[in-house]
N, C-alpha and C positions, 0 to 999 in steps of 0.2 A: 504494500500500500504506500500509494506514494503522500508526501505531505498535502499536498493538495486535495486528493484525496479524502486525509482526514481530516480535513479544515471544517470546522462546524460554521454557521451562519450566525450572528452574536442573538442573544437573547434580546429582545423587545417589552417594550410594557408599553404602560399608559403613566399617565400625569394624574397623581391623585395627592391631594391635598392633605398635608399633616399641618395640624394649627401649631404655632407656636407657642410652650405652654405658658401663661401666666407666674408671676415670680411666684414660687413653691409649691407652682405646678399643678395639673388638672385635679380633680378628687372626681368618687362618685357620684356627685353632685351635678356635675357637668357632663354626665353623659346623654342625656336629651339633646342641648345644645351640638355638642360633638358627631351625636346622630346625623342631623339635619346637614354637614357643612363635608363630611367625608362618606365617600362614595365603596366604602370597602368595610373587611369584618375589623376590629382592631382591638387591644384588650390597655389598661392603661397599667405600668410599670412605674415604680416611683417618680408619678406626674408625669411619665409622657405618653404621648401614645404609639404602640406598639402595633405594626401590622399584622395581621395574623394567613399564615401560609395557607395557602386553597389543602383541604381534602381529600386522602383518599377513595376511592371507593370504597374500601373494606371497612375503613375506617368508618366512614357513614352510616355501611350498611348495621355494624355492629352496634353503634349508638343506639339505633332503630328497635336492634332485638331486644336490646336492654330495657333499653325505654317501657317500651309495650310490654314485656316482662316486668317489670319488677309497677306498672300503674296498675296491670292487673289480682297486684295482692295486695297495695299498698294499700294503710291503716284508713280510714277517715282524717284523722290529724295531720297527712302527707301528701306533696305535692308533687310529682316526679317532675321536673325543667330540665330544659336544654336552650344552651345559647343566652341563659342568662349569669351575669356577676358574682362574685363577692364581693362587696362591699370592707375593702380594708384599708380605707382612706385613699391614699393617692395610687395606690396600686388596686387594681380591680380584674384577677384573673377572671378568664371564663371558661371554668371546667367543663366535660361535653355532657355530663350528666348531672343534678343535683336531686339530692331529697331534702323537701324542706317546709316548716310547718304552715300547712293550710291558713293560717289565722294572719300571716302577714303578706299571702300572694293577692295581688290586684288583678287587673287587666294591663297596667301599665307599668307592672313591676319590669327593670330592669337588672336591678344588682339588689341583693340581699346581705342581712348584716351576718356575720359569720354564726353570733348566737342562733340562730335561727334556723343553720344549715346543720343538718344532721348526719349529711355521706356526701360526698363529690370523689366520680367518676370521672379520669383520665383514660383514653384510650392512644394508646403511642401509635405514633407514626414515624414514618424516618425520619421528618425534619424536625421531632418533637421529643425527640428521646431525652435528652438534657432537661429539656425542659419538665417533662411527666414522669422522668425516675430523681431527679435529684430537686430542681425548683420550687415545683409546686409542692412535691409532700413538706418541704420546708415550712412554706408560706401556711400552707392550710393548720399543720401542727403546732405552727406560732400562732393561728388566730385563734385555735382552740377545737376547733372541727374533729369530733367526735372520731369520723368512721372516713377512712380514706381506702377504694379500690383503687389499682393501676392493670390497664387490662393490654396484655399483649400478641400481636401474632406469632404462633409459632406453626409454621406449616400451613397457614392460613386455617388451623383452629385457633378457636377466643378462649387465650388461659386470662383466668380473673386471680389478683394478686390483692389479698385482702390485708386491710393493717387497722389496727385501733389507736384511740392517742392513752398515752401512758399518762400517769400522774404525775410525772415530773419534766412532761414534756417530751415531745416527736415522737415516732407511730413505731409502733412492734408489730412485726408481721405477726397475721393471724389465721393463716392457709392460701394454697394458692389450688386452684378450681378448673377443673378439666370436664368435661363435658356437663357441668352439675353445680350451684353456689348455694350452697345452706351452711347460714349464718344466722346469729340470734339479734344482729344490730346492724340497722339502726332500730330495724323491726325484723320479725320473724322471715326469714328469705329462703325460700327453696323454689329455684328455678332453675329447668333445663338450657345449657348452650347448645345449641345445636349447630350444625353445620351452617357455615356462609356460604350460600352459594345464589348465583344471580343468572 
């Protein structure tokens, strides 16, 4: 092969608008306005905002099964979301699944206060590995967040990788889940993984 050959074509985008943050920076507060002015998904990081990488497909699809699993046992008290907040001042991840108490979801909720979330869901992706094995269980187990999974491909089966927060702070694995997640928290959880396929 010659170099020419393997010359690729340079990557392309578009022009999309990141605001400038405010002196010490966005908070949850300002994600309504932030909505309105930027054209793409984005999550905010100690005040700024951060783009967020498009999707797999596996990746989606798995949200999906989860999702629609775990609303079809969830308590009365619980809310299963996706694609919205924590709420942890200037920084506002957006895990891809959350359970969280009925009494403080709206229509218009966007970001929720950590008291109030009861389990958030990571599912890795390649550009996301860093981020969903070492970042987030950080943040989440700093803000107090009860029940933390981290769900991986392996062989394009959904292993579920489950942790709880200790009493003295950051998460102790608690099983990790192959075709099957029965867990006693946040609420009673036995649901089948089944195969991804599309």
């Amino acid at each position: 092969m010659t170099a020419a050959e393997h010359f690729e074509e340079p990557i392309r985008g578009h022009m999309v608008l990141v605001p400038t943050p405010p002196p010490g920076g966005f908070t949850a507060r300002d994600l309504p306005r932030l909505m309105e002015v930027i054209d793409a998904r984005f999550e905010l990081l100690d005040g700024e905002v951060v783009m967020m990488a498009p999707s797999t497909h596996w990746h989606n699809e798995v949200i999906d099964i989860l999702k629609f699993a775990l609303r079809r046992i969830a308590p009365d008290w619980a809310v299963i979301a996706s694609e919205q907040g924590v709420d942890l001042g200037s920084t506002v991840p957006e895990p891809d699944l959350l359970v969280v108490s009925r009494s403080v979801v709206t229509a218009d909720s966007l970001a929720f206060r950590p008291e109030d979330v009861h389990l958030v869901v990571e599912v890795v992706s390649r550009g996301t590995r860093t981020k969903d094995r070492i970042l987030r269980p950080a943040q989440y187990a700093e803000a107090g967040i009860k029940c933390f999974w981290r769900v991986e491909n392996e062989s394009n089966a959904i292993v579920v990788y489950t942790f709880e927060l200790l009493p003295e702070g950051g998460y102790a694995p608690t099983g990790v889940h192959r075709s099957r997640v029965v867990v006693d928290r946040p609420f009673s959880i036995d649901i089948e993984l089944p195969e991804v396929t599309w």
